[in-house]
C-alpha positions in Angstrom: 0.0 0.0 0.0 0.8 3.3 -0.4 0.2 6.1 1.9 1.1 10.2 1.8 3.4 11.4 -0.9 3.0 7.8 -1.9 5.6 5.9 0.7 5.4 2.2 0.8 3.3 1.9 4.6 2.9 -1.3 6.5 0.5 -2.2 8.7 1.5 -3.4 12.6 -0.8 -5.8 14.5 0.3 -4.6 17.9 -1.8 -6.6 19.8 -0.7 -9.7 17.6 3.0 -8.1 17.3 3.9 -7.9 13.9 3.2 -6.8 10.4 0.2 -7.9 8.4 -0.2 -8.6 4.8 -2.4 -6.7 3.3 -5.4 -8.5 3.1 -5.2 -9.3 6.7 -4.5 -5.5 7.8 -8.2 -5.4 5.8 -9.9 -7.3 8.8 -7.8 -5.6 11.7 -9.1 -2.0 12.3 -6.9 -1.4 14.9 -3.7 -1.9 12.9 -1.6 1.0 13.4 0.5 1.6 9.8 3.5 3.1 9.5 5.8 4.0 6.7 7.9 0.9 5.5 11.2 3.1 6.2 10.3 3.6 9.5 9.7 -0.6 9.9 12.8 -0.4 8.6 14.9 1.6 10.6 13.4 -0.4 13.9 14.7 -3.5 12.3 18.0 -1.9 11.6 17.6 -0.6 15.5 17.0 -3.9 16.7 20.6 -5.4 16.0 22.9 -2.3 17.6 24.1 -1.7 20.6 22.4 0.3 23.4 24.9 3.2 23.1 24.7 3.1 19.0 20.8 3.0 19.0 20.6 6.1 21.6 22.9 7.7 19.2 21.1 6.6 15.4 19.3 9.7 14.3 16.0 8.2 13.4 14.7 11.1 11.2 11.0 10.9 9.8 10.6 7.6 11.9 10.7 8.8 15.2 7.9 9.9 15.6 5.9 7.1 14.3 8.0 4.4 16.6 7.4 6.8 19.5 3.9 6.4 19.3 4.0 2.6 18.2 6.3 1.6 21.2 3.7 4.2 23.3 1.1 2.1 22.0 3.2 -2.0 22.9 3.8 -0.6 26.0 0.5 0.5 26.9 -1.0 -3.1 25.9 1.4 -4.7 28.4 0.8 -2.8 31.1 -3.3 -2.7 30.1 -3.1 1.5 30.4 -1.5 4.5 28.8 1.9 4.9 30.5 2.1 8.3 32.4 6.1 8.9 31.5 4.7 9.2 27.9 2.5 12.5 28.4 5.1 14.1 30.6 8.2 13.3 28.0 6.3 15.0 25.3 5.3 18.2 28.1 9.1 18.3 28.8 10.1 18.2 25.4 7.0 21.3 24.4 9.7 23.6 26.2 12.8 21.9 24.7 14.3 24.3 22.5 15.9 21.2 20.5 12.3 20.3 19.4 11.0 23.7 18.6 9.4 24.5 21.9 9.6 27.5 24.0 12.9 29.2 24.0 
């Protein structure tokens, strides 16, 4: 499938855990998709060290692994975590992210 400014997207099962094809992202409504770079660049994530991953710029795909791994971790622990919504407040006033200076 193709989705804005037609990137490749893939759908993620997150309750399953893992990617669908697409007829079976067809029956799941509450497949999150995400670009097939950003599938990409968590695969690529997956085999590096702690210290290189925390220092991989991630690019377009942060912010849709943020809110996938927001959305794994809130299915394990059966509620939204709370360090997630006051991360993102932090970061409103970080002037690295555009926030108040």
């Amino acid at each position: 499938r193709r989705g804005p400014a037609g990137r490749e997207v893939v759908a993620v099962d997150v309750e399953a855990g893992g990617t669908l094809c697409p007829a079976c992202a067809a029956g799941v409504p509450d497949a999150v998709r995400i670009e097939a770079a950003s599938l990409a660049v968590l695969r690529r994530l997956r085999g590096l060290s702690w210290s290189e991953a925390t220092g991989t710029r991630l690019g377009r795909a942060e912010e849709e692994l943020r809110e996938l791994l927001d959305l794994q971790v809130a299915r394990l622990i059966g509620q939204p975590a709370r360090a997630t919504r006051f991360v993102r407040e932090l970061e409103r006033f970080s002037p690295r992210s555009g926030g108040v200076s």
